[in-house]
C-alpha positions in Angstrom: -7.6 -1.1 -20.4 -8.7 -4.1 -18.2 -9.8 -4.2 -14.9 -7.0 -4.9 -13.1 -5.3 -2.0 -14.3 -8.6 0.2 -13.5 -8.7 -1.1 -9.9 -4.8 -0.4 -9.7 -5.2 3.3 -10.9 -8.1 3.7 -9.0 -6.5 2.7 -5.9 -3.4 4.7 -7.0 -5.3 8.2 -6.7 -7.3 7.3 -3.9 -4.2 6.6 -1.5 -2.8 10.0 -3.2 -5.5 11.5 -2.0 -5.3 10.1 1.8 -2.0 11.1 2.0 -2.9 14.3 0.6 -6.0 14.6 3.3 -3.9 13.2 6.1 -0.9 16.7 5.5 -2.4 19.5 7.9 -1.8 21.8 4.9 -4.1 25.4 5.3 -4.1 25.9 1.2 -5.7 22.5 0.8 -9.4 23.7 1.2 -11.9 20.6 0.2 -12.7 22.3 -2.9 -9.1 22.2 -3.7 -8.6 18.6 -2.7 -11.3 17.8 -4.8 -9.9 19.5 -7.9 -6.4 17.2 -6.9 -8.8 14.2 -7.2 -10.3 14.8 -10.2 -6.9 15.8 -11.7 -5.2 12.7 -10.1 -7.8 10.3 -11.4 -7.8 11.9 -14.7 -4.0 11.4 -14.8 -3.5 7.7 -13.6 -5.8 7.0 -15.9 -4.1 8.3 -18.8 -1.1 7.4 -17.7 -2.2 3.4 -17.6 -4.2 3.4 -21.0 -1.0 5.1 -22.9 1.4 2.7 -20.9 0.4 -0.5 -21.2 
């Protein structure tokens, strides 16, 4: 993967994770939002590297 594609996933799950951190949603605890992150990271990350 190069690095342009690392900076775009990278900055794909971190604005998914603002947006998710901005919601006033009670389930979201930060424990659970971290999971999302890890998750979301995880996944843009696969998705690029299988993608391109």
């Amino acid at each position: 993967m190069c690095a342009t594609c690392a900076f775009t996933a990278a900055a794909g799950a971190a604005g998914f994770r603002t947006w998710l951190q901005t919601r006033g949603w009670a389930w979201l605890t930060p424990a659970r939002l971290r999971r999302i992150t890890i998750a979301s990271v995880i996944a843009t990350f696969a998705g690029v590297t299988v993608t391109f």
